[in-house]
BALOBA-1460 file (C-alpha; in Angstrom, 3 decimals):
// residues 302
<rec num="1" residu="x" x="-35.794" y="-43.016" z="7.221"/>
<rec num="2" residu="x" x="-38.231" y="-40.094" z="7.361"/>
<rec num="3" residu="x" x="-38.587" y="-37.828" z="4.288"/>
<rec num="4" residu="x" x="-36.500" y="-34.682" z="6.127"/>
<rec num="5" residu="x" x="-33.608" y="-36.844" z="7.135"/>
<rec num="6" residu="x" x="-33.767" y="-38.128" z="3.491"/>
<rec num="7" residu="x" x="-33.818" y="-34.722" z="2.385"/>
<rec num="8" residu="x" x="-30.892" y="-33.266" z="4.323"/>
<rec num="9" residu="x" x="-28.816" y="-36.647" z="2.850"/>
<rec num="10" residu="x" x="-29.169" y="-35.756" z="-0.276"/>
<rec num="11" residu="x" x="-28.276" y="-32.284" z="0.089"/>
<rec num="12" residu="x" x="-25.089" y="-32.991" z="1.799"/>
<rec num="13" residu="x" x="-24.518" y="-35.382" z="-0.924"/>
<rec num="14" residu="x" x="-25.349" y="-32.512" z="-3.694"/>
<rec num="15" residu="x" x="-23.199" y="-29.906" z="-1.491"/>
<rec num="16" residu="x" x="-20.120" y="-31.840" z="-1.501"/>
<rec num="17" residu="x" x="-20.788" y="-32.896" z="-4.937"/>
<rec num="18" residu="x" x="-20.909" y="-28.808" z="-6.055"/>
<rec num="19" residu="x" x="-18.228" y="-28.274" z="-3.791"/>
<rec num="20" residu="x" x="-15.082" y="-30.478" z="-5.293"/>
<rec num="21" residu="x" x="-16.839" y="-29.036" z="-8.691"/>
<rec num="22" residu="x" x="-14.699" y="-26.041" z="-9.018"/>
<rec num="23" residu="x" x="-11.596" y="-27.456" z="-8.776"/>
<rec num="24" residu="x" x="-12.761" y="-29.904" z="-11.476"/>
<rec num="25" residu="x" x="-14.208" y="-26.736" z="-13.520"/>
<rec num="26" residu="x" x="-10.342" y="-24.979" z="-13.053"/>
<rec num="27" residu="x" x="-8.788" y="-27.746" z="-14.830"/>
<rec num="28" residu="x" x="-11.149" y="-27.576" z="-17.428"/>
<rec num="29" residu="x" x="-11.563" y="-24.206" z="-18.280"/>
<rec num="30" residu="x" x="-7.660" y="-24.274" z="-19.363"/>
<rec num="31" residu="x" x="-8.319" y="-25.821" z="-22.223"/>
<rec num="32" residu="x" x="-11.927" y="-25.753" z="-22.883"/>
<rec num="33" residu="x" x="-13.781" y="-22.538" z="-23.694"/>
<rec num="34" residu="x" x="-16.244" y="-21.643" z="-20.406"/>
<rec num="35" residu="x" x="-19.538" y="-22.059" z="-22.482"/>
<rec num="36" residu="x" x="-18.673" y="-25.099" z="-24.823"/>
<rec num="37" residu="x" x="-17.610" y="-26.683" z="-21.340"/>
<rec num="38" residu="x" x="-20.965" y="-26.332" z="-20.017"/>
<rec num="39" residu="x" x="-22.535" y="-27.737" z="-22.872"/>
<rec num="40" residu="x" x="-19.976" y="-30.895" z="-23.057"/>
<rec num="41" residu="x" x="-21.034" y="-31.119" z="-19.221"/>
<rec num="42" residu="x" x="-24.519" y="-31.708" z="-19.617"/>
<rec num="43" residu="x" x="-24.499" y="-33.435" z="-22.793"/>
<rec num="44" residu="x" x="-22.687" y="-35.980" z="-20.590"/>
<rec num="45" residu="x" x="-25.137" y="-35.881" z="-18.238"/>
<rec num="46" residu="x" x="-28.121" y="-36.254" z="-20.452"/>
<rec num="47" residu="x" x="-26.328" y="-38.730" z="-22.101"/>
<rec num="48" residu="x" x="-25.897" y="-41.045" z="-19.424"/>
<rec num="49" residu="x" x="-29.346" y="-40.237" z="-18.016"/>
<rec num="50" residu="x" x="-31.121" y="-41.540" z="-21.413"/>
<rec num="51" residu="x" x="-29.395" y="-44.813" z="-21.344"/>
<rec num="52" residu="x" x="-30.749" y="-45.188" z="-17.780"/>
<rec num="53" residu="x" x="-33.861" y="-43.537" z="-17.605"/>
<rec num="54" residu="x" x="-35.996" y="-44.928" z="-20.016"/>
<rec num="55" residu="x" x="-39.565" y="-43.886" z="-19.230"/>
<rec num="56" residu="x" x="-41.188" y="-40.696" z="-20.387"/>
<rec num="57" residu="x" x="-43.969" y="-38.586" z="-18.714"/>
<rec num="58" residu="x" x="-46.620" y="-37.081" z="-20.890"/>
<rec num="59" residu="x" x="-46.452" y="-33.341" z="-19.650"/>
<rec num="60" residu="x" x="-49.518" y="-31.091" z="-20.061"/>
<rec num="61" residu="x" x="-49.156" y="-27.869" z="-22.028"/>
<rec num="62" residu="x" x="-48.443" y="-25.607" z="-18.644"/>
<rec num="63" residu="x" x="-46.037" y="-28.353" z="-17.355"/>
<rec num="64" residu="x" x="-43.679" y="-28.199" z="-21.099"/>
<rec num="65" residu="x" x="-43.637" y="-24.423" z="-20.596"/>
<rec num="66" residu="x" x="-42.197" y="-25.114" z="-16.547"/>
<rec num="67" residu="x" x="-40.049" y="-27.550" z="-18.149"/>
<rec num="68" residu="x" x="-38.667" y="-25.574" z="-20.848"/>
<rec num="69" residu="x" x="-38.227" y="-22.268" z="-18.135"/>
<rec num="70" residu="x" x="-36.755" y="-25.026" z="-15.747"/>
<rec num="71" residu="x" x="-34.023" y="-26.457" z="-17.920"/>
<rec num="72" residu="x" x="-33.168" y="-23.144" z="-19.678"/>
<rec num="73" residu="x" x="-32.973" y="-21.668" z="-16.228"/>
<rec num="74" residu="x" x="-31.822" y="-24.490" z="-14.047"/>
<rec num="75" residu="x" x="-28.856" y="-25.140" z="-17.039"/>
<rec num="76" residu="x" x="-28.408" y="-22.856" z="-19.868"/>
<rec num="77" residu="x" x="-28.892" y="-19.411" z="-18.037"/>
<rec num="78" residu="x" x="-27.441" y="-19.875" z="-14.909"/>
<rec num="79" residu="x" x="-24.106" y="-21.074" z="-16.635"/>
<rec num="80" residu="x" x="-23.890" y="-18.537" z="-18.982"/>
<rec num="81" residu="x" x="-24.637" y="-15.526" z="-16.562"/>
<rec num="82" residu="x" x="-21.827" y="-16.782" z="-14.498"/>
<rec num="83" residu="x" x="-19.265" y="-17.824" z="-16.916"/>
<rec num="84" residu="x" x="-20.043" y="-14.615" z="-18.812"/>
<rec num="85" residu="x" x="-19.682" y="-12.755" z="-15.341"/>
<rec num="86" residu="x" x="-16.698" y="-13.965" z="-14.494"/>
<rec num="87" residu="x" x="-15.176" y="-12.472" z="-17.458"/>
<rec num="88" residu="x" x="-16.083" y="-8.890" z="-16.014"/>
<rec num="89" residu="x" x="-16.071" y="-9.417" z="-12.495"/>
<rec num="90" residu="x" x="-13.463" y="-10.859" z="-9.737"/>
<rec num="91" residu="x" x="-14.182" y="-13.911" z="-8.239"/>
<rec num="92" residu="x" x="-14.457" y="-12.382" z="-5.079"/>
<rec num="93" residu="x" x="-17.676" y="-10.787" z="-6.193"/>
<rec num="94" residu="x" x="-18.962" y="-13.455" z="-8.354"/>
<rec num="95" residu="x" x="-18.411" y="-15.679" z="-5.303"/>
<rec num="96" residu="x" x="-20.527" y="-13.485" z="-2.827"/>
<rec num="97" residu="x" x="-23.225" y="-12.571" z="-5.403"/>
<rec num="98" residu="x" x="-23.712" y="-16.536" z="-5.575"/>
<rec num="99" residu="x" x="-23.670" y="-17.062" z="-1.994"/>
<rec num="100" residu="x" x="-26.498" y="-14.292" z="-1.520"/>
<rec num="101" residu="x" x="-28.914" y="-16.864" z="-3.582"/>
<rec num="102" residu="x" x="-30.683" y="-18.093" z="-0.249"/>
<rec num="103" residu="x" x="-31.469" y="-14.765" z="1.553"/>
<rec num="104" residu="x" x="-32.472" y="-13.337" z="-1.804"/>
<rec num="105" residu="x" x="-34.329" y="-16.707" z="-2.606"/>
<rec num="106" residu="x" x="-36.654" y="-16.465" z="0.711"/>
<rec num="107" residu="x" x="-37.591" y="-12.694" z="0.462"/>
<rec num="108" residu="x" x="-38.916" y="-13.513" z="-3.647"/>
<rec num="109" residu="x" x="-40.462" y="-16.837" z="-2.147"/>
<rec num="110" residu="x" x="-42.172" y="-15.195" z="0.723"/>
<rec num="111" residu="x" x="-43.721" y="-12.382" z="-1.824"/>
<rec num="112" residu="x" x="-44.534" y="-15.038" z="-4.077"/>
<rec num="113" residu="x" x="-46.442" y="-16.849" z="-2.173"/>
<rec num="114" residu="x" x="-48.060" y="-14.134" z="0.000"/>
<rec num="115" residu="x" x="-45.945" y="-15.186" z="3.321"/>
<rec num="116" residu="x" x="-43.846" y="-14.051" z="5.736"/>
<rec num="117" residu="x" x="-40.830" y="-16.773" z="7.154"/>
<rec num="118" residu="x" x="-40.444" y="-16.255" z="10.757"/>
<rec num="119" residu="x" x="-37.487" y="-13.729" z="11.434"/>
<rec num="120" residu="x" x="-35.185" y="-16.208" z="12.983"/>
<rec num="121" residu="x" x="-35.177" y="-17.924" z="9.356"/>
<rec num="122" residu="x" x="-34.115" y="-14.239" z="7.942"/>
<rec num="123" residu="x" x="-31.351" y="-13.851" z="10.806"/>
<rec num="124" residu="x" x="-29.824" y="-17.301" z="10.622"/>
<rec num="125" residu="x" x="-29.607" y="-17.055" z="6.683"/>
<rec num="126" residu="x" x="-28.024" y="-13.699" z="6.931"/>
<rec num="127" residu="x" x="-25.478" y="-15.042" z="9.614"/>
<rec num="128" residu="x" x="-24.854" y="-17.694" z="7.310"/>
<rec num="129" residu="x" x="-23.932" y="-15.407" z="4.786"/>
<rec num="130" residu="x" x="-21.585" y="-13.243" z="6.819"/>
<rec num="131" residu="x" x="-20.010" y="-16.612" z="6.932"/>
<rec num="132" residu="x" x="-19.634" y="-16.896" z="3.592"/>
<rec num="133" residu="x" x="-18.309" y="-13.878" z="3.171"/>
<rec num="134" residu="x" x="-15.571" y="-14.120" z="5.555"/>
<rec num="135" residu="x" x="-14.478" y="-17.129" z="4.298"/>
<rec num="136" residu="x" x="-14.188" y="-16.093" z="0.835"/>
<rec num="137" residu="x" x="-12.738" y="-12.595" z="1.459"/>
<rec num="138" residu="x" x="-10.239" y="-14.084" z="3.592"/>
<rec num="139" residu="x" x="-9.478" y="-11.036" z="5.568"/>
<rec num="140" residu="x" x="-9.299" y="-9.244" z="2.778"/>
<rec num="141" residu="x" x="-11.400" y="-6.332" z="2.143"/>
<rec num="142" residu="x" x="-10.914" y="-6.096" z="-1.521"/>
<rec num="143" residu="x" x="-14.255" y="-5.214" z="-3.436"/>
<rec num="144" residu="x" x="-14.030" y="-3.393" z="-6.679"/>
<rec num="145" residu="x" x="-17.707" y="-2.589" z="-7.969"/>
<rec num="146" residu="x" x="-17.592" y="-3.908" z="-11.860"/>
<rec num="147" residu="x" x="-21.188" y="-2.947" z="-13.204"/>
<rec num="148" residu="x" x="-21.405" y="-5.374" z="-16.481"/>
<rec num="149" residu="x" x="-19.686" y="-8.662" z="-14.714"/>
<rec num="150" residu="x" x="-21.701" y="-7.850" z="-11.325"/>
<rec num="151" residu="x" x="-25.195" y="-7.403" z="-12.761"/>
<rec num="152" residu="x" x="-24.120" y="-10.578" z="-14.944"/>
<rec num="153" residu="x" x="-23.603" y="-12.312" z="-11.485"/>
<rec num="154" residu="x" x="-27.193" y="-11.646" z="-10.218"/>
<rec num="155" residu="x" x="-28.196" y="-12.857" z="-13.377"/>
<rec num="156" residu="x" x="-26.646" y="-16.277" z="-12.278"/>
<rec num="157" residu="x" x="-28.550" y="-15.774" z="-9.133"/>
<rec num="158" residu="x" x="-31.866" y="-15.130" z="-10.203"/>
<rec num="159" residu="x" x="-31.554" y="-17.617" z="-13.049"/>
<rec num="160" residu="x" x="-31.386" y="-20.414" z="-9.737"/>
<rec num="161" residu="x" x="-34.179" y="-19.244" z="-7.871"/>
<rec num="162" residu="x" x="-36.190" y="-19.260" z="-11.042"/>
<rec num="163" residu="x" x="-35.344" y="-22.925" z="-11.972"/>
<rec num="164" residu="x" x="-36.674" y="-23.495" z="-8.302"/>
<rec num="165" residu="x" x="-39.744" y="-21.951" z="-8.489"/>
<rec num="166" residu="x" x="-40.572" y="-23.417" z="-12.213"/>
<rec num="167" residu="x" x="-39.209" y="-27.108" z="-10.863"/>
<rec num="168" residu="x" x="-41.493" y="-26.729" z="-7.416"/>
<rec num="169" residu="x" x="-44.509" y="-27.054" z="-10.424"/>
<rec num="170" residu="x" x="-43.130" y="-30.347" z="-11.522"/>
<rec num="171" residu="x" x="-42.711" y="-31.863" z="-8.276"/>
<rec num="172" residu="x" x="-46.069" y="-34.271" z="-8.442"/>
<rec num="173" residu="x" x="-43.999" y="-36.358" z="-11.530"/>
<rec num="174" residu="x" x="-41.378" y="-38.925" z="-11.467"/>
<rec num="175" residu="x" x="-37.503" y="-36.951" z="-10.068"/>
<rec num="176" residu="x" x="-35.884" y="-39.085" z="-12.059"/>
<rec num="177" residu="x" x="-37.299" y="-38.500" z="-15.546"/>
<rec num="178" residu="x" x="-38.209" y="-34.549" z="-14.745"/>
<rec num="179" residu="x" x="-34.144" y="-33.951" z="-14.134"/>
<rec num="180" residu="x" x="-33.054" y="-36.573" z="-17.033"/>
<rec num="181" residu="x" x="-35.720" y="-33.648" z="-19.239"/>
<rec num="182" residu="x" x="-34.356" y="-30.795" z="-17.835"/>
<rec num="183" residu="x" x="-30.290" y="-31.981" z="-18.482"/>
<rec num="184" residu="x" x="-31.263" y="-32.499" z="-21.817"/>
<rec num="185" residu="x" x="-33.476" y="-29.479" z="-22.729"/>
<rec num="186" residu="x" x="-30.674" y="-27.329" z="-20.775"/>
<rec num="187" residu="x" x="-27.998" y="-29.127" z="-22.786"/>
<rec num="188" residu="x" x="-29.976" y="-28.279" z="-25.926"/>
<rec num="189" residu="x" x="-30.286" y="-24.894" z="-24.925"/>
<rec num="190" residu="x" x="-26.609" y="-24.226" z="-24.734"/>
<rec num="191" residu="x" x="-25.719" y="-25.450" z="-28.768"/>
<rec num="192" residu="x" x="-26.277" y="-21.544" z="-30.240"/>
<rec num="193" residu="x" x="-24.377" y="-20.227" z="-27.909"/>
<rec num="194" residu="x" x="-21.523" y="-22.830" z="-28.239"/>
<rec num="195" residu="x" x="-21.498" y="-21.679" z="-31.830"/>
<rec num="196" residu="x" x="-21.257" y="-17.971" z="-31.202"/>
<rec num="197" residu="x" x="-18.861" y="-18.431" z="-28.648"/>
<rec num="198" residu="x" x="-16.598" y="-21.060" z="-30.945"/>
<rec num="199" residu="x" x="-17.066" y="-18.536" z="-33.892"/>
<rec num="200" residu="x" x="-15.872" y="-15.271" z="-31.846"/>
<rec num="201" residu="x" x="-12.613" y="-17.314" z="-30.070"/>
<rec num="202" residu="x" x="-9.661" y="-15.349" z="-31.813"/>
<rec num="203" residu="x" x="-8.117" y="-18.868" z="-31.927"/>
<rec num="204" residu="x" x="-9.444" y="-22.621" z="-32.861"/>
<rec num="205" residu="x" x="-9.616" y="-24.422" z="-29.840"/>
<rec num="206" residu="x" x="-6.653" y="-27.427" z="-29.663"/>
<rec num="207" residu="x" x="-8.883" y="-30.391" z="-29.342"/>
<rec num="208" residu="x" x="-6.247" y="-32.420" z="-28.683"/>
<rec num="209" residu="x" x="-5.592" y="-30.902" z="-25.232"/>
<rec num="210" residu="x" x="-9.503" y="-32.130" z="-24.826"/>
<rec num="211" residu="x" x="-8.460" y="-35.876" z="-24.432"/>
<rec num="212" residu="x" x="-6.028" y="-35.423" z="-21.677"/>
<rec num="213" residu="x" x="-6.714" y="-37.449" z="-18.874"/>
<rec num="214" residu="x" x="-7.244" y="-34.804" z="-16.144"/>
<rec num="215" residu="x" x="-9.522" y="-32.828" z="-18.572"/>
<rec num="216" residu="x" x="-11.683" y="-35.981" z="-19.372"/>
<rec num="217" residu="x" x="-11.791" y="-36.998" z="-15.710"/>
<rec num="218" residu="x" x="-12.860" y="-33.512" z="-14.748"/>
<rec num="219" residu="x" x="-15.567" y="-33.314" z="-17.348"/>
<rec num="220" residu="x" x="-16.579" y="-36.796" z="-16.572"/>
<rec num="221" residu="x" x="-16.733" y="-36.074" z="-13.349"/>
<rec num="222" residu="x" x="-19.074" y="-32.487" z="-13.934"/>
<rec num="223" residu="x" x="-20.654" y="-34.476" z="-15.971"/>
<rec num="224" residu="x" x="-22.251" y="-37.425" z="-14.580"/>
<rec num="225" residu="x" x="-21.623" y="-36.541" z="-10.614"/>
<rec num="226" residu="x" x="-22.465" y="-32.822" z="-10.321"/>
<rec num="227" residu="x" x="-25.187" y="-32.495" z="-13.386"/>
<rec num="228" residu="x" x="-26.849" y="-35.614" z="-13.702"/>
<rec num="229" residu="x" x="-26.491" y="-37.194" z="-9.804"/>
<rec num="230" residu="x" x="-26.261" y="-33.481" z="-7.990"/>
<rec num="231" residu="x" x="-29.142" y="-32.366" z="-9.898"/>
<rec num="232" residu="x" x="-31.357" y="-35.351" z="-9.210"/>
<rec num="233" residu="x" x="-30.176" y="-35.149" z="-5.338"/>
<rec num="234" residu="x" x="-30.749" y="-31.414" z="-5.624"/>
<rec num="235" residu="x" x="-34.435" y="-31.845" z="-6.746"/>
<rec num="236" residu="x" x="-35.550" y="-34.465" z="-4.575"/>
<rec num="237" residu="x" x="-33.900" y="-32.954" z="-0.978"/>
<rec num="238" residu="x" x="-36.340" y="-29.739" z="-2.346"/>
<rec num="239" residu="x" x="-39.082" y="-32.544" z="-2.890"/>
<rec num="240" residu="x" x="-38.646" y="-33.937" z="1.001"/>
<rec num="241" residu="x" x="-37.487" y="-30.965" z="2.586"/>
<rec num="242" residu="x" x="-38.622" y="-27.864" z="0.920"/>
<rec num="243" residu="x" x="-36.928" y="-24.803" z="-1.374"/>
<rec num="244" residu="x" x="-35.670" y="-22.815" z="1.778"/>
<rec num="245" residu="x" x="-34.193" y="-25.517" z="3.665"/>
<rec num="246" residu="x" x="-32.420" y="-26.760" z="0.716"/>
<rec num="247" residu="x" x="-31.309" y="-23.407" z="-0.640"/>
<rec num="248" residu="x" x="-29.773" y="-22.467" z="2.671"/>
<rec num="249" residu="x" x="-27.139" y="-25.787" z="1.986"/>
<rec num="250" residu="x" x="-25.887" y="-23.169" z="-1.298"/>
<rec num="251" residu="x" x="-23.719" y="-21.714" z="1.765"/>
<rec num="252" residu="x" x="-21.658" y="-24.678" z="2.786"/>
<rec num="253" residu="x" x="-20.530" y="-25.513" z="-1.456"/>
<rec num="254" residu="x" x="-17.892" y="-22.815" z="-0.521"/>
<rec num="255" residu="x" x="-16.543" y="-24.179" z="2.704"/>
<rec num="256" residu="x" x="-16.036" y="-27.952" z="0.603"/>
<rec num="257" residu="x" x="-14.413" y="-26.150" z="-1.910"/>
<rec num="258" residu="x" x="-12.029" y="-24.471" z="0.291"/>
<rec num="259" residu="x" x="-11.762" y="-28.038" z="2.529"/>
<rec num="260" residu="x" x="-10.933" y="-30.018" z="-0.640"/>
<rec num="261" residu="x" x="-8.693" y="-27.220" z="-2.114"/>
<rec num="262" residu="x" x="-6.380" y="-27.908" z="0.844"/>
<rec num="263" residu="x" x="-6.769" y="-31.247" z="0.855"/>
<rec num="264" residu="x" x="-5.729" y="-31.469" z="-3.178"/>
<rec num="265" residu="x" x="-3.080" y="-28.765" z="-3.054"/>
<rec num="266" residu="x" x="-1.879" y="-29.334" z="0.953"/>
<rec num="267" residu="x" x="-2.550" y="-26.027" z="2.284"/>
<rec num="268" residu="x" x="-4.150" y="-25.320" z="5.798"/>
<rec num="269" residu="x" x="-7.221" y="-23.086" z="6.201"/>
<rec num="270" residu="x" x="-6.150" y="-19.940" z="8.087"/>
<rec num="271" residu="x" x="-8.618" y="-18.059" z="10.602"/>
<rec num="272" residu="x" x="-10.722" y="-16.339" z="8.788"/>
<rec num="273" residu="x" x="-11.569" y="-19.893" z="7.401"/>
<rec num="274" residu="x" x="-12.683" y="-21.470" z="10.441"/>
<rec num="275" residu="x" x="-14.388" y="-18.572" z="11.971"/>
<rec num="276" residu="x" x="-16.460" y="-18.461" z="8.105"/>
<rec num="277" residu="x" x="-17.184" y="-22.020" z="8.680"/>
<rec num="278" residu="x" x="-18.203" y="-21.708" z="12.063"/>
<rec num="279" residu="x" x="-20.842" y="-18.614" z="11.233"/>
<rec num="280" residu="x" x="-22.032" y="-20.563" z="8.019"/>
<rec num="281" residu="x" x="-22.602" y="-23.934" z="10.404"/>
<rec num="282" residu="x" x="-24.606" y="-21.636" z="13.110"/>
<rec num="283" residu="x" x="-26.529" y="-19.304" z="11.427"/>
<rec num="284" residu="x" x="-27.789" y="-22.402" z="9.017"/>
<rec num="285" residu="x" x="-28.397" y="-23.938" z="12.548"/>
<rec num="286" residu="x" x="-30.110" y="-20.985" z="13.992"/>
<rec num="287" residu="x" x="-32.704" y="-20.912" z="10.314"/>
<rec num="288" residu="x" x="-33.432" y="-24.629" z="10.514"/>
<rec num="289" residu="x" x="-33.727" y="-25.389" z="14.342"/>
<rec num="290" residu="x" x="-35.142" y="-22.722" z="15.086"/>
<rec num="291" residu="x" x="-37.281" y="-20.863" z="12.595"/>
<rec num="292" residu="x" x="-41.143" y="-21.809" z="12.539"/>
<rec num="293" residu="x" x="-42.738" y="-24.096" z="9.728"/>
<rec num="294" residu="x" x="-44.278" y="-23.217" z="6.776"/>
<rec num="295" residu="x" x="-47.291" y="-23.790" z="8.757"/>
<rec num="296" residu="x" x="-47.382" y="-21.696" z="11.355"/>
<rec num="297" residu="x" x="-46.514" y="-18.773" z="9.074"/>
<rec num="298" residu="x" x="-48.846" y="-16.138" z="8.881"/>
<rec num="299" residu="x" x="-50.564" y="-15.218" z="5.836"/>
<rec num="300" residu="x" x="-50.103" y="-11.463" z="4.417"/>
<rec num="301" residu="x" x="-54.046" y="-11.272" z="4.042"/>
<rec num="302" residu="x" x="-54.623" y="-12.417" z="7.527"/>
C-alpha cells in the first residue's frame, strides 16, 4: 500500500473516530464538568499509551519546546477554548467556527511557508465548507453574533492549526512515542485548570454518577479511541499525506456525527443533510483531485 492510500486510511479511520465522539462527549458532560472531562480523557489515553509504548526519544532543546507548544496546543488549548466557548456561544457557531479550520489552515500555511496552493485547492475547500454549513444550520438561518464565546471558538481553531504546524517539526521521530508525549504533556497541562474549574463549581461534583456504565464507556471510549488511537492516526495520515490534505477530512467529522446521531437515536437526515453531504464530498473532491502538488506551486519570491 502506497504512503497516500495509507494516509487517507487513517484519516477516515480518525474522522469516524472524531465523529461518534460527540455523542460520547454529550453523555459525559452530564455529569462530568467540561474541563475535568478533558483531563480524565487524556489521562486515559496517556495512560494506556505508557503501558504500550515503552521507548523514549531523546529530543533536542528546539524539539522539547515543539513538543511542549504541540501538546499544550494539540490538547490543553484547543479543549479549553472550545469547552469554554461553548459556554458563550451556540453550537451553531461553535460548530461552523470549527469547520472553518481547513480554509483558515491553508491561507496561514501558504504565508508560512512563502506559497501559494493552486486556486482549485482554495475553491474546493470553500465548497466544502458551504457544505458544512448547510448541514449544520439545517435550513435554519439562525446566527446570533456572541463576541466572548465566538472569539473563544477561533481560539479552538487556531489552537489546531498551531499543534499542526509545531507537530510537522517532529515528524522525522518515531509517531508512536511523539503522540504517547504529547497525550501526556497535554494531559499534564490540563491539572491547574481542573483545579480552578473544580474550585469555582457552585456545587461538588457527585462522583458517584462518574462510575455509571454509559459515562465510563463514553470516557473509555474518548479516551483510548479518539485521544490516544485518533491522535496517532491523525499524525501519521499528516506524515504520508500532508497538513492540507488531512485538514480538509476536519469537514466530514460533522457529517459522521450527524450519520451516527440517526443511527443511535433513529432519526432520518432531512435535505439539507444530504445536499451538506453532497457539497462537503465534492468540494473535498474538487481540492484533492484536482488541485496541483506542493510541487508545482509557485514560490512568492519567484
Amino acid at each position: 500500500m502506497q504512503s497516500g492510500t495509507k494516509g487517507l486510511f487513517f484519516i477516515w479511520i480518525t474522522v469516524i473516530l472524531w465523529g461518534i465522539s460527540f455523542v460520547a462527549t454529550k453523555v459525559v458532560v452530564n455529569y462530568i464538568p467540561p474541563i475535568t472531562a478533558g483531563f480524565i480523557r487524556f489521562i486515559l489515553a496517556a495512560s494506556v499509551m505508557l503501558i504500550f509504548i515503552r521507548k523514549d526519544i531523546k529530543y533536542e532543546k528546539k524539539e522539547w519546546f515543539n513538543l511542549f507548544m504541540a501538546s499544550f496546543f494539540g490538547v490543553t488549548g484547543y479543549f479549553l477554548f472550545e469547552n469554554t466557548g461553548l459556554m458563550y456561544t451556540t453550537a451553531t457557531n461553535g460548530s461552523l467556527i470549527i469547520s472553518a479550520i481547513p480554509i483558515i489552515f491553508l491561507i496561514i500555511d501558504d504565508i508560512i511557508k512563502k506559497t501559494f496552493s493552486n486556486k482549485i485547492r482554495y475553491i474546493g475547500t470553500l465548497i466544502a465548507f458551504i457544505g458544512v454549513a448547510v448541514l449544520i444550520l439545517n435550513g435554519k438561518f439562525v446566527l446570533k453574533l456572541n463576541p466572548k464565546g465566538d472569539l473563544l471558538m477561533f481560539g479552538a481553531v487556531i489552537s489546531w492549526i498551531l499543534y499542526t504546524i509545531f507537530l510537522e517539526k517532529l515528524q522525522k521521530h518515531n509517531n508512536l512515542i511523539v503522540t504517547r508525549d504529547i497525550n501526556m504533556f497535554g494531559a499534564i497541562f490540563f491539572i491547574p485548570f481542573v483545579f480552578i474549574e473544580l474550585k469555582s463549581s457552585p456545587t461538588c461534583p457527585v462522583f458517584s454518577l462518574w462510575f455509571q456504565p454509559s459515562v465510563v464507556f463514553a470516557l473509555l471510549y474518548l479516551g483510548i479511541f479518539c485521544s490516544a488511537l485518533g491522535y496517532i492516526f491523525w499524525n501519521e495520515a499528516i506524515r504520508l499525506s500532508g497538513s492540507k490534505t488531512v485538514m480538509n477530512s476536519v469537514y466530514f467529522i460533522p457529517v459522521v456525527t450527524v450519520i451516527s446521531e440517526s443511527l443511535i437515536y433513529k432519526t432520518f437526515p432531512n435535505i439539507y443533510t444530504i445536499i451538506g453531504a453532497i457539497l462537503v464530498i465534492g468540494g473535498t473532491f474538487i481540492s484533492e483531485k484536482f488541485a496541483v502538488k506542493d510541487s508545482r506551486v509557485s514560490k512568492i519570491n519567484d
